[in-house]
TIMI-2910 file (N, C-alpha, C, CB; in pm, 1 decimal, decimal comma, always signed):
<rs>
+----------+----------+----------+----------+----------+----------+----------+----------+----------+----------+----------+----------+------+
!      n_x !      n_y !      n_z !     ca_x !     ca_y !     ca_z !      c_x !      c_y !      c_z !     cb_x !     cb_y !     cb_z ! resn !
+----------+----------+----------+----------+----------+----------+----------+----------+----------+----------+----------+----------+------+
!  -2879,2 !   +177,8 !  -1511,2 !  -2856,7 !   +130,7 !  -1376,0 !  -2989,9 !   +127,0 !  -1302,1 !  -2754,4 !   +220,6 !  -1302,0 !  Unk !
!  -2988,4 !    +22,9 !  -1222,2 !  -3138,1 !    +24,0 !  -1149,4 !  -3141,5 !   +121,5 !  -1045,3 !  -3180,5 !   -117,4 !  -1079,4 !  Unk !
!  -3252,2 !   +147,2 !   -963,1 !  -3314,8 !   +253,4 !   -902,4 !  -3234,6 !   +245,0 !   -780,8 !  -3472,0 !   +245,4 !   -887,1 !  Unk !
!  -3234,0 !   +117,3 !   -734,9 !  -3255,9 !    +87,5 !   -592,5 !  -3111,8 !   +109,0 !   -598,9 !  -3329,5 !    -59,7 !   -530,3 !  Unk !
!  -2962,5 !    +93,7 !   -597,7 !  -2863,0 !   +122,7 !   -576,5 !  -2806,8 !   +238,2 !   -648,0 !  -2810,5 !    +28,3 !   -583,5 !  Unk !
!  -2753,9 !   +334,2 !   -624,6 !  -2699,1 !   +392,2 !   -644,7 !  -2524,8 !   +415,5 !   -618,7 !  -2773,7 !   +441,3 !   -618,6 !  Unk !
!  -2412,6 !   +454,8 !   -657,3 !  -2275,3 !   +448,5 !   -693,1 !  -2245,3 !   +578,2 !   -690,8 !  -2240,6 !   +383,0 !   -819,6 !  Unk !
!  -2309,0 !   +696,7 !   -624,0 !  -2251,5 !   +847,6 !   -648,1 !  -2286,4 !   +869,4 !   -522,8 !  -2313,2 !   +958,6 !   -767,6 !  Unk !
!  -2189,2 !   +830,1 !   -426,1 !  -2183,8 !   +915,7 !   -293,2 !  -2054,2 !  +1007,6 !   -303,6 !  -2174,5 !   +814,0 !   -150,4 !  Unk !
!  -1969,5 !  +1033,6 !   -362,6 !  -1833,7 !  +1058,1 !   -313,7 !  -1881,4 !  +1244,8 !   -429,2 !  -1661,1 !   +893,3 !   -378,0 !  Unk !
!  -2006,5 !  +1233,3 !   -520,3 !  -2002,8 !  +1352,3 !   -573,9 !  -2158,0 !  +1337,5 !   -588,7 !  -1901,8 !  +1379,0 !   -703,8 !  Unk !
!  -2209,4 !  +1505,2 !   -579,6 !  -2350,6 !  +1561,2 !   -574,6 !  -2393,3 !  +1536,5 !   -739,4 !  -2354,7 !  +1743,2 !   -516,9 !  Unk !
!  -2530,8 !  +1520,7 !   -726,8 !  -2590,1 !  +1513,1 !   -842,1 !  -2658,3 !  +1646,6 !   -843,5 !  -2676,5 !  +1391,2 !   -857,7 !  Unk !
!  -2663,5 !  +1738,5 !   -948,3 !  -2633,1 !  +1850,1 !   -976,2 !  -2856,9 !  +1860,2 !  -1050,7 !  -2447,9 !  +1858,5 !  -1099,1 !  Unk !
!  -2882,1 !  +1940,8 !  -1011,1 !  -3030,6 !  +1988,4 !  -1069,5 !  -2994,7 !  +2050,8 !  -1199,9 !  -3119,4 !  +2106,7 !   -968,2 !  Unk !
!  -3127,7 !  +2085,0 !  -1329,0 !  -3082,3 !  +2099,9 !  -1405,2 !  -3041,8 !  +2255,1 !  -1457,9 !  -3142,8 !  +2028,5 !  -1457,4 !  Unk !
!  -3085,0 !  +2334,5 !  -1314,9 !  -3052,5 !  +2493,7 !  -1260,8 !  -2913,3 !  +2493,9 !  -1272,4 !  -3098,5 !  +2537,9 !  -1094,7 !  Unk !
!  -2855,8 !  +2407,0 !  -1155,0 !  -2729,2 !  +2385,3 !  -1121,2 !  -2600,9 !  +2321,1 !  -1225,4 !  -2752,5 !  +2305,5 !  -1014,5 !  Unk !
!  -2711,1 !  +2285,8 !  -1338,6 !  -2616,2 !  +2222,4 !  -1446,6 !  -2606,9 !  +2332,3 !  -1564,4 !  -2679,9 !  +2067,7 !  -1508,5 !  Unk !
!  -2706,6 !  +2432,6 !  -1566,5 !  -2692,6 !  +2562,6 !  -1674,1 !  -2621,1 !  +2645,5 !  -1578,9 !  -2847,5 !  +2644,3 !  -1739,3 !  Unk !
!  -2621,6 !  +2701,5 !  -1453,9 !  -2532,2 !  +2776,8 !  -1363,9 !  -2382,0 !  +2726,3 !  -1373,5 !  -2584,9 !  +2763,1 !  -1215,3 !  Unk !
!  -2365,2 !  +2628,5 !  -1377,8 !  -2193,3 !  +2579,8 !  -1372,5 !  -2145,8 !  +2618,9 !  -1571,4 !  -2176,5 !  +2330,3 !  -1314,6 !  Unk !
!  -2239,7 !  +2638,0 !  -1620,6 !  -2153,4 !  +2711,4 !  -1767,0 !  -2122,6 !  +2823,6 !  -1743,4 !  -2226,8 !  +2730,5 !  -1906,2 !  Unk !
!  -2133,9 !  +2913,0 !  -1619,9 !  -2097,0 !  +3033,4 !  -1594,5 !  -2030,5 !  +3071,3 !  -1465,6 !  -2196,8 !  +3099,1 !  -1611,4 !  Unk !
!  -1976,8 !  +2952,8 !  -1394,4 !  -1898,5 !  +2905,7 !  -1232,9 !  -1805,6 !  +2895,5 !  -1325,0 !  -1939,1 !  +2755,0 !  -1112,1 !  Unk !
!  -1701,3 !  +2992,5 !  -1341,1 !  -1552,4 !  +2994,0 !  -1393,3 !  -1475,8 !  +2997,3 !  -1265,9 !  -1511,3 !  +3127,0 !  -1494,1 !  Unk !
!  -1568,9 !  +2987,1 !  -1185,8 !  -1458,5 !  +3052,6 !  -1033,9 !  -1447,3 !  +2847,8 !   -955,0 !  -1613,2 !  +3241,4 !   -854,3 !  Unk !
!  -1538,3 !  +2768,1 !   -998,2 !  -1582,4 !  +2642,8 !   -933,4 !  -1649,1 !  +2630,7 !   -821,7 !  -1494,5 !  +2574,6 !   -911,5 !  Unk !
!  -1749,5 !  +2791,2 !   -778,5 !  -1765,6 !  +2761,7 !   -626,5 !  -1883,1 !  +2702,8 !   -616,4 !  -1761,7 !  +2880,0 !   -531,0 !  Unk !
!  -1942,2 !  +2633,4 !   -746,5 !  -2073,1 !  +2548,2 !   -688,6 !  -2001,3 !  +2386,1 !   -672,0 !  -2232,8 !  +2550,5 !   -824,0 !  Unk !
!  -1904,1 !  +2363,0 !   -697,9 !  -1885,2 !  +2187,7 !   -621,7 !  -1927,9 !  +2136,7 !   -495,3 !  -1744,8 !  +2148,7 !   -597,6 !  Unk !
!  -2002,2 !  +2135,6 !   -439,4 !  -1984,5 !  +2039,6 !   -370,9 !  -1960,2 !  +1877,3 !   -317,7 !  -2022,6 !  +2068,6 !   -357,8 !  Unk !
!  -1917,7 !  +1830,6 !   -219,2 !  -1840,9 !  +1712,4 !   -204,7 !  -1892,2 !  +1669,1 !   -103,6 !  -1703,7 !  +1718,2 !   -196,4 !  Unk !
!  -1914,4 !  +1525,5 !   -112,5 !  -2018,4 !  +1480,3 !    +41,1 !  -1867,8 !  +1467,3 !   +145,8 !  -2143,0 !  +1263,3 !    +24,2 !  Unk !
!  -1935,2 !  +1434,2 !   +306,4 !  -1810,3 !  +1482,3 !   +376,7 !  -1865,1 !  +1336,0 !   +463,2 !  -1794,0 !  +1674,1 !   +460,9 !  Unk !
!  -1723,5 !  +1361,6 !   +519,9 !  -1750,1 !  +1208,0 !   +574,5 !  -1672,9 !  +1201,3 !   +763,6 !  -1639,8 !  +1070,5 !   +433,1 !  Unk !
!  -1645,6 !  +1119,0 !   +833,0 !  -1622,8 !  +1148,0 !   +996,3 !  -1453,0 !  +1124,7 !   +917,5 !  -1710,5 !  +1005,1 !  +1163,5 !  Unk !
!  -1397,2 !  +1021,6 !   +897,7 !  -1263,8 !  +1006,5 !   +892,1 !  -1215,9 !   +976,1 !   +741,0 !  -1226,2 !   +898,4 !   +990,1 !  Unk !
!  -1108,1 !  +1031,6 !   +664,9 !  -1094,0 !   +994,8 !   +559,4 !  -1081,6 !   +910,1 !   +473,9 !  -1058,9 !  +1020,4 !   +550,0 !  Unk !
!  -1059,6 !   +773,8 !   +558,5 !  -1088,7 !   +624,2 !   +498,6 !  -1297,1 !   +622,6 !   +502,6 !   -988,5 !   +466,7 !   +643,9 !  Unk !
!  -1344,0 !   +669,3 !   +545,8 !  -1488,4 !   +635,2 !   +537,2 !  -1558,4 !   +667,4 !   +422,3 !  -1557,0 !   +691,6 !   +635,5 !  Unk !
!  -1576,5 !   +803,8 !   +383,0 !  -1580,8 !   +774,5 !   +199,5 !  -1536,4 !   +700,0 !   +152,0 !  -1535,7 !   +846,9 !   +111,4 !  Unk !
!  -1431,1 !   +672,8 !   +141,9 !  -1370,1 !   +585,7 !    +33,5 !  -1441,9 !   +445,9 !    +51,4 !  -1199,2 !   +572,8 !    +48,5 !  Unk !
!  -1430,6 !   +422,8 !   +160,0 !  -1477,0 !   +240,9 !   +209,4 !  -1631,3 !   +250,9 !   +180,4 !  -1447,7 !   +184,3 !   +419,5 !  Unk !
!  -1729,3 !   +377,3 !   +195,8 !  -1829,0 !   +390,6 !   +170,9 !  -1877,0 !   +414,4 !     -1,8 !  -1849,8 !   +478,7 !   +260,3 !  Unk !
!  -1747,4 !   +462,8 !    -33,3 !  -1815,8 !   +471,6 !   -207,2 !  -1742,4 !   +329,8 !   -282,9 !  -1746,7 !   +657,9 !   -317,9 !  Unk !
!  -1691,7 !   +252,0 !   -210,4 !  -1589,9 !   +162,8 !   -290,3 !  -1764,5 !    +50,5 !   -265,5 !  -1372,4 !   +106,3 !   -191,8 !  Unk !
!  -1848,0 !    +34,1 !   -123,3 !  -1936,0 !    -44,9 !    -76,8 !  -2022,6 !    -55,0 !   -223,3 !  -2009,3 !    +14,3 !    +63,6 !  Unk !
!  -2076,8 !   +106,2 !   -244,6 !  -2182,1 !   +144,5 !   -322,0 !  -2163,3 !    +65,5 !   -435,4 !  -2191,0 !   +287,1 !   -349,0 !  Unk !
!  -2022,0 !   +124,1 !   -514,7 !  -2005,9 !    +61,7 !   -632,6 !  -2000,0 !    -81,8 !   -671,6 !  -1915,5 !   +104,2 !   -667,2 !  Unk !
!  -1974,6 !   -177,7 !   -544,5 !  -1971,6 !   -314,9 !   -548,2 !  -2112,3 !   -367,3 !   -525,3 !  -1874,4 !   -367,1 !   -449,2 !  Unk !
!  -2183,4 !   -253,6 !   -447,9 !  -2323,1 !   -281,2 !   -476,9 !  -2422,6 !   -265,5 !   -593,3 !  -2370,0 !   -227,2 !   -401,6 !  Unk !
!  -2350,4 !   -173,8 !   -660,7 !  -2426,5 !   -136,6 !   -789,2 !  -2405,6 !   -210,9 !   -883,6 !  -2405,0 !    -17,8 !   -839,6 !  Unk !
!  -2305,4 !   -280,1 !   -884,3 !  -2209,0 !   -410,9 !   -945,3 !  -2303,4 !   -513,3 !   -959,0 !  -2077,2 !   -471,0 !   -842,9 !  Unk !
!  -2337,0 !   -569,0 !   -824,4 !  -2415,1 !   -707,3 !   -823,3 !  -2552,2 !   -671,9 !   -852,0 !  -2408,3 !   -791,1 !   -680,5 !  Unk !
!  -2600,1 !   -554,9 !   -838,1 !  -2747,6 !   -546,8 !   -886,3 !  -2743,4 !   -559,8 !  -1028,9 !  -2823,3 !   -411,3 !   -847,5 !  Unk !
!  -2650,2 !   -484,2 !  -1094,2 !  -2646,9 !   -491,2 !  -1219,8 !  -2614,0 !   -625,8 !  -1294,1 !  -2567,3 !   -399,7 !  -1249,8 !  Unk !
!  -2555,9 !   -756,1 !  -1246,8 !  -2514,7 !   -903,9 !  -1302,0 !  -2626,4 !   -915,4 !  -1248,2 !  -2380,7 !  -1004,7 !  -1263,6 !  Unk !
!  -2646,0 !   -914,8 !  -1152,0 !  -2825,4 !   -974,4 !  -1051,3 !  -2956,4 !   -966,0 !  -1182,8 !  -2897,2 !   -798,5 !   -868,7 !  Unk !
!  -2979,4 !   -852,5 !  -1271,8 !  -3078,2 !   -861,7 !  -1311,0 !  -3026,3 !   -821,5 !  -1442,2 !  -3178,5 !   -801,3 !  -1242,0 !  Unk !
!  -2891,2 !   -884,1 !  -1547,7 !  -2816,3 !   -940,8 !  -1646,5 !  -2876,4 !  -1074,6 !  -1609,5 !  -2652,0 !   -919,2 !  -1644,3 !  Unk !
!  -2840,2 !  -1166,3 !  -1524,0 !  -2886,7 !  -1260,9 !  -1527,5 !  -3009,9 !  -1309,2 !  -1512,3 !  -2837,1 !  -1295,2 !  -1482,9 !  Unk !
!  -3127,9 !  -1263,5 !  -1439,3 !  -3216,4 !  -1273,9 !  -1439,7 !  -3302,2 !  -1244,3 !  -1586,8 !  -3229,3 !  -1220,1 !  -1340,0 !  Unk !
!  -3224,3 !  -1167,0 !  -1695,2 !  -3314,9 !  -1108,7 !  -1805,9 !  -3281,2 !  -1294,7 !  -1891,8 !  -3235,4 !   -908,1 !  -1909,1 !  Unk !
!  -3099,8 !  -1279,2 !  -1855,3 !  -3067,1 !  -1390,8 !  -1978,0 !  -3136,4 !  -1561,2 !  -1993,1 !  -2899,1 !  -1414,4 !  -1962,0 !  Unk !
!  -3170,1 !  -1589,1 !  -1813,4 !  -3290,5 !  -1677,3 !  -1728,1 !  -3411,1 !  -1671,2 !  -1868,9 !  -3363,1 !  -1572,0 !  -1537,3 !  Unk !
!  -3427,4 !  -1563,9 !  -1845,8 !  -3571,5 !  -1512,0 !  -1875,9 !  -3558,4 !  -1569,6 !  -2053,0 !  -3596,6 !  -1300,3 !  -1841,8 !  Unk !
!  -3450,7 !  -1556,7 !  -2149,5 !  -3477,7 !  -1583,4 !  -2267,7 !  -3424,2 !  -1754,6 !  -2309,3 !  -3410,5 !  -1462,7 !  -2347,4 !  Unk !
!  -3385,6 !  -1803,8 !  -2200,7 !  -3354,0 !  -1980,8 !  -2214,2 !  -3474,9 !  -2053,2 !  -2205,5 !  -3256,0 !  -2050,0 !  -2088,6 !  Unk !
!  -3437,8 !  -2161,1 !  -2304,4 !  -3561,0 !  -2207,4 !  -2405,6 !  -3604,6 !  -2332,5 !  -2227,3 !  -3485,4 !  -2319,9 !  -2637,6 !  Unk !
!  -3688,7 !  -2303,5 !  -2223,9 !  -3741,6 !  -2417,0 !  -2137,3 !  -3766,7 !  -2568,5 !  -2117,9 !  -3821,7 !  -2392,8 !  -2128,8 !  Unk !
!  -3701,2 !  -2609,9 !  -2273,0 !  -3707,8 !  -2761,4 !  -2317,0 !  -3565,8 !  -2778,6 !  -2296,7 !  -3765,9 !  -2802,6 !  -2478,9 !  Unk !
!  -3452,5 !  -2775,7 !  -2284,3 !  -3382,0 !  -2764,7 !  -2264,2 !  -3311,9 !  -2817,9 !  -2134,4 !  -3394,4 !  -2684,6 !  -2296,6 !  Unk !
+----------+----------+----------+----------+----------+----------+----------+----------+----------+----------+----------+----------+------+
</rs>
């Protein structure tokens, strides 16, 4: 996935401290969850992301497949 969009608002991206600590969170109290003003706003906000991460990703699918069409053509 490219840089510039990202698709993970609705869950934390975890350090790699925080990813050897959760083999020993039997209890789950390291989750955290991004928070939002009203409960439709995550959702409408992570549904945005992913439709954005969508078109970047056909955006530069197509730009590669551009890139290998024969120019005589």
């Amino acid at each position: 996935m490219s840089d510039g969009i990202r698709s993970t608002f609705l869950f934390a991206l975890s350090t790699w401290q925080e990813g050897v600590g959760r083999l020993v969170d039997f209890g789950d109290s390291l989750t955290e969850y991004s928070a939002a003003q009203a409960p439709g706003d995550a959702d409408a906000r992570a549904i945005a992301q992913d439709f954005l991460a969508v078109g970047e990703e056909l955006r530069v699918a197509l730009w590669r497949y551009s890139l290998m069409q024969d120019p005589k053509e």
